[in-house]
mmCIF entry with sequence, helices, sheets and N, C-alpha, C, O atoms, coordinates in Angstrom:
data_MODEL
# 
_entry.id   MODEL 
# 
_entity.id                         1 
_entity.type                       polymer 
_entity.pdbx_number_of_molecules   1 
# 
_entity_poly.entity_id                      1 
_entity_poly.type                           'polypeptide(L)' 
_entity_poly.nstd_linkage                   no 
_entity_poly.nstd_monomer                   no 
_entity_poly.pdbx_seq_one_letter_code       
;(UNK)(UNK)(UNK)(UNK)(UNK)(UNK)(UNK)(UNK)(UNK)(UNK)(UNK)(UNK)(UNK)(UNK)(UNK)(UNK)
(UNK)(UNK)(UNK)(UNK)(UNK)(UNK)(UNK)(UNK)(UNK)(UNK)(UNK)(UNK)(UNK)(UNK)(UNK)(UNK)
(UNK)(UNK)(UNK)(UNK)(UNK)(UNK)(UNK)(UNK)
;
_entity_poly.pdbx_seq_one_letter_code_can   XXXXXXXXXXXXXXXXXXXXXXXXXXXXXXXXXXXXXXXX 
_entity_poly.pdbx_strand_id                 A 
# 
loop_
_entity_poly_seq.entity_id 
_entity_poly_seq.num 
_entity_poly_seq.mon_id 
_entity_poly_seq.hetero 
1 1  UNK n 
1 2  UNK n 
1 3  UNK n 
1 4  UNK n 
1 5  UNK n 
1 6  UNK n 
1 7  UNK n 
1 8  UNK n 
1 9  UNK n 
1 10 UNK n 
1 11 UNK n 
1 12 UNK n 
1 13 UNK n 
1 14 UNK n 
1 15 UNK n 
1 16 UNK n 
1 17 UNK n 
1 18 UNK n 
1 19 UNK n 
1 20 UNK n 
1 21 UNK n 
1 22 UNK n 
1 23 UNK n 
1 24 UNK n 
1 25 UNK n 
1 26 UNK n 
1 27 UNK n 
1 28 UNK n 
1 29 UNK n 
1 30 UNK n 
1 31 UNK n 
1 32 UNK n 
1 33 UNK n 
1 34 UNK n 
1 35 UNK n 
1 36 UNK n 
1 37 UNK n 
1 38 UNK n 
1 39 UNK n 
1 40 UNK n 
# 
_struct_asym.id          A 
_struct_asym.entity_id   1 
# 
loop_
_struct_conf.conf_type_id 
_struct_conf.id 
_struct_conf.pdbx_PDB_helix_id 
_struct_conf.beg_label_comp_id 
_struct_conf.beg_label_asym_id 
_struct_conf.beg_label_seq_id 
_struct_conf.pdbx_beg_PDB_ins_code 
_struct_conf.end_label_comp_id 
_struct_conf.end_label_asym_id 
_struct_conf.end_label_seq_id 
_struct_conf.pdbx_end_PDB_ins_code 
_struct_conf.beg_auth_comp_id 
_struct_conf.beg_auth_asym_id 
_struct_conf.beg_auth_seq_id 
_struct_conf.end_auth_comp_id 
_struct_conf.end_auth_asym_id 
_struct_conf.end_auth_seq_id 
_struct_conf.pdbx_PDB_helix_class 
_struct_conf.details 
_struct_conf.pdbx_PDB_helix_length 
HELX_P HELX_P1 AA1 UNK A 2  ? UNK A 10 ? UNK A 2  UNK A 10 1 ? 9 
HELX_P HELX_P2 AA2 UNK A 16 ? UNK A 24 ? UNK A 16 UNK A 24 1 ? 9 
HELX_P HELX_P3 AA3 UNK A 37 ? UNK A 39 ? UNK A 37 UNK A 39 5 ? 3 
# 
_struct_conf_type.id          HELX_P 
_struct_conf_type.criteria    ? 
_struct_conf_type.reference   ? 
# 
loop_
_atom_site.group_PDB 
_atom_site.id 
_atom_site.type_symbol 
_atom_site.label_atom_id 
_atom_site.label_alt_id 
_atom_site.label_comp_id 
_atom_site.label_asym_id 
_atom_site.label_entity_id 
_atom_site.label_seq_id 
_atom_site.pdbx_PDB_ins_code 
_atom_site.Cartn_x 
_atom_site.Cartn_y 
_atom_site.Cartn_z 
_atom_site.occupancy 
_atom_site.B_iso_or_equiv 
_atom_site.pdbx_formal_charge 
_atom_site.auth_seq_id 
_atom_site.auth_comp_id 
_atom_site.auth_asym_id 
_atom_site.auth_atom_id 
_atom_site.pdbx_PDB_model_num 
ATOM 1   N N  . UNK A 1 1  ? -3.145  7.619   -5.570  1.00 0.00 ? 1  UNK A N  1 
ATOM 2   C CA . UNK A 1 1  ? -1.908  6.875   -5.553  1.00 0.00 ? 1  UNK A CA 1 
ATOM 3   C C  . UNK A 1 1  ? -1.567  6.450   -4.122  1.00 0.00 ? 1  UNK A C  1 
ATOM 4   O O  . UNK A 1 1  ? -1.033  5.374   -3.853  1.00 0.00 ? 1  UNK A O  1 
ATOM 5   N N  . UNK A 1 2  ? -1.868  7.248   -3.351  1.00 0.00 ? 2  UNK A N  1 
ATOM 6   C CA . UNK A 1 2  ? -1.747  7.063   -1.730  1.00 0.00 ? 2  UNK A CA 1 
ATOM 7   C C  . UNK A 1 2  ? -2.490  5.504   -1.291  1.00 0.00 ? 2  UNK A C  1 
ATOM 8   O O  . UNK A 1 2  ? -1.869  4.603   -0.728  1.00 0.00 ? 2  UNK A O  1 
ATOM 9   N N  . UNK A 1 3  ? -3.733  5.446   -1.630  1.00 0.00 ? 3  UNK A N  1 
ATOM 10  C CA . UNK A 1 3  ? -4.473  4.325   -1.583  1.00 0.00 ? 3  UNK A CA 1 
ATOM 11  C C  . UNK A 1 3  ? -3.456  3.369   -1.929  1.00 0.00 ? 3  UNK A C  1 
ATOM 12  O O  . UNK A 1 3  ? -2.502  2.899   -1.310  1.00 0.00 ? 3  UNK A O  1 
ATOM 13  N N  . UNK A 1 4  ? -3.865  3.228   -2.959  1.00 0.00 ? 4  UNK A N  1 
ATOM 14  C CA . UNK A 1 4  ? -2.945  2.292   -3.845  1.00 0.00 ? 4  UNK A CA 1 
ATOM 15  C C  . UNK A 1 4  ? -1.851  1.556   -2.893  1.00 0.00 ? 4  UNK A C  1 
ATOM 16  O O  . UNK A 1 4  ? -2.184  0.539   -2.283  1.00 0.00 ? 4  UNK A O  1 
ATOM 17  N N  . UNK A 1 5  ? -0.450  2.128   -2.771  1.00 0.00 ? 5  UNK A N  1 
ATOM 18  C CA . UNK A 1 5  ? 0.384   2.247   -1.793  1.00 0.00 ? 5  UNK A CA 1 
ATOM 19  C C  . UNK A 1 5  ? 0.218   1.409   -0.652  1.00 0.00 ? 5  UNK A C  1 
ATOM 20  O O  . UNK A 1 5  ? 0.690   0.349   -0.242  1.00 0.00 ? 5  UNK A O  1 
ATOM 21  N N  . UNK A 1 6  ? -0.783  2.424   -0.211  1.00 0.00 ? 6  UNK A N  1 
ATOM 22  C CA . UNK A 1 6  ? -0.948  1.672   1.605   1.00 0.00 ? 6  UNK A CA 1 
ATOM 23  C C  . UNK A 1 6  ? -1.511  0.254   1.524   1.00 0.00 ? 6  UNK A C  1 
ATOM 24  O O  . UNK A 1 6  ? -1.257  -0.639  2.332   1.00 0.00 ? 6  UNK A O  1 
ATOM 25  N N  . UNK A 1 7  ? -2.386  0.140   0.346   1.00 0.00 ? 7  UNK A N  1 
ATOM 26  C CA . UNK A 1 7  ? -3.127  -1.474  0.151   1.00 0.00 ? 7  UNK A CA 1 
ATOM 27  C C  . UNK A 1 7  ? -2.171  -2.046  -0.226  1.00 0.00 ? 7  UNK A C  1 
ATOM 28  O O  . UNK A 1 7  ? -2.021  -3.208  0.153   1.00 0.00 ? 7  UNK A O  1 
ATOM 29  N N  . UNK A 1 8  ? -1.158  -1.417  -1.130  1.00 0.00 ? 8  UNK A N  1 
ATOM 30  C CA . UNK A 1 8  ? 0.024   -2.615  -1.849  1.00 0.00 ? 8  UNK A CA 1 
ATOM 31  C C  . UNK A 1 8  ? 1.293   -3.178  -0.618  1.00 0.00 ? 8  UNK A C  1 
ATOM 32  O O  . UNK A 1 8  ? 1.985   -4.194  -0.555  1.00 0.00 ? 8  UNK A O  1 
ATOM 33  N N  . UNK A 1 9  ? 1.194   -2.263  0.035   1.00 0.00 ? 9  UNK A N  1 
ATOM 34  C CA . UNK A 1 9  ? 2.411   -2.965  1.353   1.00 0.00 ? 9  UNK A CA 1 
ATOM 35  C C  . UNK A 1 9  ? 1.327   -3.866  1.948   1.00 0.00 ? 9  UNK A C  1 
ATOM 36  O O  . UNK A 1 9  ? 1.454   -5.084  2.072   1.00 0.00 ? 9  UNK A O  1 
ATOM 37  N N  . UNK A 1 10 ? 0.337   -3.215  2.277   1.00 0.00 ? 10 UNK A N  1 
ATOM 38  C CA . UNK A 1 10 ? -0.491  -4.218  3.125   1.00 0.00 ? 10 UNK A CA 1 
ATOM 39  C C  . UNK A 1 10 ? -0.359  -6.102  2.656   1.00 0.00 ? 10 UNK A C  1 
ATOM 40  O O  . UNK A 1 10 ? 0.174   -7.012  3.290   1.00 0.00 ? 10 UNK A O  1 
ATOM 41  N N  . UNK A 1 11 ? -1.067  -6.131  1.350   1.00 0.00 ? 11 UNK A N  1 
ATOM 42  C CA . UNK A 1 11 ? -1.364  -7.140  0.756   1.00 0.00 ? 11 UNK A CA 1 
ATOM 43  C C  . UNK A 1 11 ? -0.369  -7.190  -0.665  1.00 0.00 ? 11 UNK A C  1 
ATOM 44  O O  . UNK A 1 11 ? -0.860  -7.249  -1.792  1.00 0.00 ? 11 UNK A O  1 
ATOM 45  N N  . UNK A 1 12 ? 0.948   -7.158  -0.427  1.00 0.00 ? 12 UNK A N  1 
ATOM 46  C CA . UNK A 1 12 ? 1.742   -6.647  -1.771  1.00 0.00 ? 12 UNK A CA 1 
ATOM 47  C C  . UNK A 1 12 ? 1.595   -8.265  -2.932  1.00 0.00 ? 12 UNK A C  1 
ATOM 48  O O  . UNK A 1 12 ? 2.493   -8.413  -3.761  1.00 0.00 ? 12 UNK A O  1 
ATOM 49  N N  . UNK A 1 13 ? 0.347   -9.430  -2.862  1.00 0.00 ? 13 UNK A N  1 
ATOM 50  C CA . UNK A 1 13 ? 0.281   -10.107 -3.507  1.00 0.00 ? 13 UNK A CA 1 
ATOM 51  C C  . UNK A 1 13 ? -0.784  -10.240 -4.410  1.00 0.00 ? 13 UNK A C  1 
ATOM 52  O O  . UNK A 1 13 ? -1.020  -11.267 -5.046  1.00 0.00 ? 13 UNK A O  1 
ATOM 53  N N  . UNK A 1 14 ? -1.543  -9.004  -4.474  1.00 0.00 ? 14 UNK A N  1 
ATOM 54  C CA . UNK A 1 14 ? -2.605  -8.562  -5.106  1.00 0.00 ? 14 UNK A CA 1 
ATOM 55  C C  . UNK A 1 14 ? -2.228  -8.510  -6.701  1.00 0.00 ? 14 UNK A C  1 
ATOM 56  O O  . UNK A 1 14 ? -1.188  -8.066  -7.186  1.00 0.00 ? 14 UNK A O  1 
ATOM 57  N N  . UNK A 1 15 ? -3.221  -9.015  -7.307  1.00 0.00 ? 15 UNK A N  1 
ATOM 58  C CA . UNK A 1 15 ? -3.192  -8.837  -8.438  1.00 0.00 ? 15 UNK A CA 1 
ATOM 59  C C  . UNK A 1 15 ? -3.577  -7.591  -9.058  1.00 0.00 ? 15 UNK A C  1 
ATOM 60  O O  . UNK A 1 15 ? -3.724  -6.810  -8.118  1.00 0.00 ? 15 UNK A O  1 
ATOM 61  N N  . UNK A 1 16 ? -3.814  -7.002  -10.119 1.00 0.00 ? 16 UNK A N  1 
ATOM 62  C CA . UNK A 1 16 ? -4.323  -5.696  -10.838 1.00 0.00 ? 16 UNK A CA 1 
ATOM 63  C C  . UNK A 1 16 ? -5.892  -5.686  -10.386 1.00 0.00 ? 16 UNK A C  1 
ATOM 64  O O  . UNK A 1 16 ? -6.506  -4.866  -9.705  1.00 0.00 ? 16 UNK A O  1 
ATOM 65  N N  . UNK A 1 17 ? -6.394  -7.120  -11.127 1.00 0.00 ? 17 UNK A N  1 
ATOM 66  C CA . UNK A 1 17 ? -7.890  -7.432  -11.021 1.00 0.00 ? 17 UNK A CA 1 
ATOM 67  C C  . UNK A 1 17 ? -7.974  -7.696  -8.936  1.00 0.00 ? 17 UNK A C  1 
ATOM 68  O O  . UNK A 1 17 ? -9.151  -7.416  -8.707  1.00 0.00 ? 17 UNK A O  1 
ATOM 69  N N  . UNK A 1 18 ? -7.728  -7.831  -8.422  1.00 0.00 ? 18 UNK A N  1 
ATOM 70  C CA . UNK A 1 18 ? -7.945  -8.213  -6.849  1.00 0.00 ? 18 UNK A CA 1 
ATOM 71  C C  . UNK A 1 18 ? -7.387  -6.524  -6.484  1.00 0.00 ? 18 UNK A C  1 
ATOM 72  O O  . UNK A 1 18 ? -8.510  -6.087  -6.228  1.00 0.00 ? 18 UNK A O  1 
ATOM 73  N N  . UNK A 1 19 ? -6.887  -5.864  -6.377  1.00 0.00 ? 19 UNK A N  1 
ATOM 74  C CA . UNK A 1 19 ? -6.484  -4.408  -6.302  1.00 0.00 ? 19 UNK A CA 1 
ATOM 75  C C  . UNK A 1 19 ? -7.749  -3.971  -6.869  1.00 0.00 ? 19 UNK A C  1 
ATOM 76  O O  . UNK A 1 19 ? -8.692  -3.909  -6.080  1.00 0.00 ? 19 UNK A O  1 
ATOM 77  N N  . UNK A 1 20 ? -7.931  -3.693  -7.942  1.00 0.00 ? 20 UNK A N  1 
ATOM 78  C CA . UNK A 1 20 ? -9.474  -2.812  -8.611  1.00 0.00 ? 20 UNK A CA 1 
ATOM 79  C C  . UNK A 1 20 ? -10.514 -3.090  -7.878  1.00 0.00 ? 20 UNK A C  1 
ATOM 80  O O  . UNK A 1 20 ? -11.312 -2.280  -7.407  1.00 0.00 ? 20 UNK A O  1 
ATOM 81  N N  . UNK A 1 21 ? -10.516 -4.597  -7.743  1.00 0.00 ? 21 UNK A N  1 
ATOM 82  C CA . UNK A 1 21 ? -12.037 -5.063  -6.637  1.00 0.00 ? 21 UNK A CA 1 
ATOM 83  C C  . UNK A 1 21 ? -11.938 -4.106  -5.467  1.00 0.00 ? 21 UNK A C  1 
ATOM 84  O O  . UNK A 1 21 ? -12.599 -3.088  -5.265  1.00 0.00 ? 21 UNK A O  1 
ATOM 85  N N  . UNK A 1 22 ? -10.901 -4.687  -4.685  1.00 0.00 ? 22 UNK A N  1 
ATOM 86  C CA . UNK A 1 22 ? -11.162 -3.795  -3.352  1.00 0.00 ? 22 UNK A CA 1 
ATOM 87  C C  . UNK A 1 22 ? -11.075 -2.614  -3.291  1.00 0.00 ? 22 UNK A C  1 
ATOM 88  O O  . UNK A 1 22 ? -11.388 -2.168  -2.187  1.00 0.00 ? 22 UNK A O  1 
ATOM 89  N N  . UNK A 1 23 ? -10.658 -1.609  -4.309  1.00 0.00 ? 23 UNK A N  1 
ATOM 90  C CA . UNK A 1 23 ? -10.824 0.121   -3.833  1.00 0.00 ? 23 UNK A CA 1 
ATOM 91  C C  . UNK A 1 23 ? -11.858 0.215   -3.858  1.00 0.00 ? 23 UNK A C  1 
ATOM 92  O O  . UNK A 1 23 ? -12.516 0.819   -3.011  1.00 0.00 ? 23 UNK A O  1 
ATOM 93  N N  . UNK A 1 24 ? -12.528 -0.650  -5.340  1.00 0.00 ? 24 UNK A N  1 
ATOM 94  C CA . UNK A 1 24 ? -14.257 -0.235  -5.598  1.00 0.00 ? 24 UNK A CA 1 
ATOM 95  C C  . UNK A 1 24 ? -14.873 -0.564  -4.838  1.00 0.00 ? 24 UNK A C  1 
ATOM 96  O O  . UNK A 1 24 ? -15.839 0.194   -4.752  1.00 0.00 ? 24 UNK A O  1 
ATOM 97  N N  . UNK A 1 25 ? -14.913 -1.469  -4.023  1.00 0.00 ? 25 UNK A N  1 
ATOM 98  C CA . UNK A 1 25 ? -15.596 -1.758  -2.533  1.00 0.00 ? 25 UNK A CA 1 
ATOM 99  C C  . UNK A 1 25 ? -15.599 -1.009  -1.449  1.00 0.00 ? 25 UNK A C  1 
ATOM 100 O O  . UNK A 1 25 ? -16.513 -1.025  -0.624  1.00 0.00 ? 25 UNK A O  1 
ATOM 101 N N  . UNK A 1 26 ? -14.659 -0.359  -1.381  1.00 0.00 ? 26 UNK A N  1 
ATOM 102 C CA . UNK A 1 26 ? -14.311 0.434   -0.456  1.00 0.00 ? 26 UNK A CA 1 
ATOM 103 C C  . UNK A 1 26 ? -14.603 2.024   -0.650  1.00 0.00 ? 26 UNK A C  1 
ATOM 104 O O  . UNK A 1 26 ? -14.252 2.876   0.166   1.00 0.00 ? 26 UNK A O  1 
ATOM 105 N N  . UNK A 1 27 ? -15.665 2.422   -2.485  1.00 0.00 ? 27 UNK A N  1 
ATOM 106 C CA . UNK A 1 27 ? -15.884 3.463   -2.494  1.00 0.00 ? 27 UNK A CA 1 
ATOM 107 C C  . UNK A 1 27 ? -15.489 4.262   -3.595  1.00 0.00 ? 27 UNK A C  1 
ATOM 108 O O  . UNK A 1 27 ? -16.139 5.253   -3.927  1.00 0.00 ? 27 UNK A O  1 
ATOM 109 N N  . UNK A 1 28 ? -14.038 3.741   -4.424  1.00 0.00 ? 28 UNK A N  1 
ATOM 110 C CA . UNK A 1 28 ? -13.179 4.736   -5.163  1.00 0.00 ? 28 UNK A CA 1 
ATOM 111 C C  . UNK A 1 28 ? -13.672 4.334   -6.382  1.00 0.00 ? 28 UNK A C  1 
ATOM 112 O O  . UNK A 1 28 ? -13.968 3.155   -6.580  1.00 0.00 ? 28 UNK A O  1 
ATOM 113 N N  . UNK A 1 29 ? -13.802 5.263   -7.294  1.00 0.00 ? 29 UNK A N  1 
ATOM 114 C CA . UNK A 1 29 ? -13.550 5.574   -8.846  1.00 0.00 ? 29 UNK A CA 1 
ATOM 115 C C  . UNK A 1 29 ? -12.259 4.751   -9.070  1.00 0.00 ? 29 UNK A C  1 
ATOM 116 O O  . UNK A 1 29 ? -11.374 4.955   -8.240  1.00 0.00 ? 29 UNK A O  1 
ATOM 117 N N  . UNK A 1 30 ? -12.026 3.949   -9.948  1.00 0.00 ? 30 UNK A N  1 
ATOM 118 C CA . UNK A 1 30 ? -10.376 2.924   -10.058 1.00 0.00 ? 30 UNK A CA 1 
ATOM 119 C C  . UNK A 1 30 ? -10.771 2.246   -11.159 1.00 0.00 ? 30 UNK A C  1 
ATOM 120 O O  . UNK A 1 30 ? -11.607 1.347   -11.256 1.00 0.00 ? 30 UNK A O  1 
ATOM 121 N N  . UNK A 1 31 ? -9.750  3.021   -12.395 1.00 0.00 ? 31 UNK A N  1 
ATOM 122 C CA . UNK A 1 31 ? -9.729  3.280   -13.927 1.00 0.00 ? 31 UNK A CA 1 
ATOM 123 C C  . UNK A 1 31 ? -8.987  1.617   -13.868 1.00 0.00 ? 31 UNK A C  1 
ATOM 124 O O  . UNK A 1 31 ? -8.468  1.729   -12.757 1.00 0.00 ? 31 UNK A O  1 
ATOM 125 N N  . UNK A 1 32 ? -8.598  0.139   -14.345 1.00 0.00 ? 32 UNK A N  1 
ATOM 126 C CA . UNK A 1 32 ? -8.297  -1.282  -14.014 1.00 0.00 ? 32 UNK A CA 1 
ATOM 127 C C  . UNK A 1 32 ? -6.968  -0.487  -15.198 1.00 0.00 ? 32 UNK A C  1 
ATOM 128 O O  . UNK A 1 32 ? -5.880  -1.024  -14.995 1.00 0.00 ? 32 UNK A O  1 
ATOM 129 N N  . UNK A 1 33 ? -6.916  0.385   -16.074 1.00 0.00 ? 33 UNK A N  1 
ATOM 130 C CA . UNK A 1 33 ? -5.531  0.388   -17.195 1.00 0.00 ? 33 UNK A CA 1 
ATOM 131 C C  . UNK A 1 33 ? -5.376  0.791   -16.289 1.00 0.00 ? 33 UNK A C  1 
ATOM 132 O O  . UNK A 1 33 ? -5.381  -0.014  -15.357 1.00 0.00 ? 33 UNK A O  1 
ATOM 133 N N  . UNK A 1 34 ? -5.170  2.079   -15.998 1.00 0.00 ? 34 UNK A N  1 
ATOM 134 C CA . UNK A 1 34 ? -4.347  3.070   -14.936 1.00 0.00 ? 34 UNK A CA 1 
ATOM 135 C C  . UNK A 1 34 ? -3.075  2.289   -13.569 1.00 0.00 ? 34 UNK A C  1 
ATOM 136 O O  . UNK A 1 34 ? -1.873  2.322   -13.304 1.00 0.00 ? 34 UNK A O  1 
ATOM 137 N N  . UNK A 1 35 ? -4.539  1.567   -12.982 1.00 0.00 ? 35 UNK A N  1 
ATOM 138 C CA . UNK A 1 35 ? -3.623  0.893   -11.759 1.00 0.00 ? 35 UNK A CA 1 
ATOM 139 C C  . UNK A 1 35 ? -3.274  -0.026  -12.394 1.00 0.00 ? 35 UNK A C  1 
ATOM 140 O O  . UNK A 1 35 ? -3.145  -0.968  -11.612 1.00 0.00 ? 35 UNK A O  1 
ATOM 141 N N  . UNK A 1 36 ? -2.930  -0.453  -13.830 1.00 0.00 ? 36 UNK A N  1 
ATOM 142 C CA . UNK A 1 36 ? -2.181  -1.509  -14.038 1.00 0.00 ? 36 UNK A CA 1 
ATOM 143 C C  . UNK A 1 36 ? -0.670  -0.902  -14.636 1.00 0.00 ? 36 UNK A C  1 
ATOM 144 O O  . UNK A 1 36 ? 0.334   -1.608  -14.539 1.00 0.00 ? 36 UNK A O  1 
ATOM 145 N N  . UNK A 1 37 ? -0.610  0.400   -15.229 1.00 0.00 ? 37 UNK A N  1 
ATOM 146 C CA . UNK A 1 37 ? 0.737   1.000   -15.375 1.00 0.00 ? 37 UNK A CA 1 
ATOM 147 C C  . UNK A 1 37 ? 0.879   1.386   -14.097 1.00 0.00 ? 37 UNK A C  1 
ATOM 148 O O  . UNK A 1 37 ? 2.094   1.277   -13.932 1.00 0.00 ? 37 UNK A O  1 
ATOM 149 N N  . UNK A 1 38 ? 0.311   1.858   -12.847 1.00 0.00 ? 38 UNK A N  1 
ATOM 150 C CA . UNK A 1 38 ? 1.061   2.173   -12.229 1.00 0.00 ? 38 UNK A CA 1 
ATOM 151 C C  . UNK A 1 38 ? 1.286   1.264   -11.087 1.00 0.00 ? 38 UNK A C  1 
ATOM 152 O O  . UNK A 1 38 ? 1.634   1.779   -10.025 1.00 0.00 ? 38 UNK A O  1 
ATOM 153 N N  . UNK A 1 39 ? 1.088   -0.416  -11.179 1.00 0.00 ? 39 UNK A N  1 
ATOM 154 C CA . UNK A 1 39 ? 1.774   -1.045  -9.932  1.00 0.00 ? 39 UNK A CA 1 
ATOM 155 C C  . UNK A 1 39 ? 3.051   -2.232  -11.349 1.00 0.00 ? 39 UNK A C  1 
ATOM 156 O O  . UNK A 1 39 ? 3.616   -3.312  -11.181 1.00 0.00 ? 39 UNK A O  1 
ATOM 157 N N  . UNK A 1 40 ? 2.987   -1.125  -12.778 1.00 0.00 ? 40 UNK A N  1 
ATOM 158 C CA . UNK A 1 40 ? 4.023   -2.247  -13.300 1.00 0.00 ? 40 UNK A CA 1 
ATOM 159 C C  . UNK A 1 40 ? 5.310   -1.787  -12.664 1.00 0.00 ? 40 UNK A C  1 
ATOM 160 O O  . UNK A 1 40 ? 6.350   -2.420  -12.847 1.00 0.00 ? 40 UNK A O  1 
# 
């Protein structure tokens, strides 16, 4: 959730699908339902 967070102030115009891309790039396991209840 921390991740999440720090990328969403960063770039707070990210979509669900543009959010999922970049954690997984960056390494993380990132469930696309999950981070979509939790940036509703």
């Amino acid at each position: 959730m921390r991740l999440v967070n720090v990328q969403f102030f960063d770039t707070p115009l990210f979509s669900v699908c543009q959010m999922t891309w970049h954690l997984r790039n960056e390494g993380h396991t990132v469930n696309e339902m999950r981070l979509r209840r939790l940036l509703a």
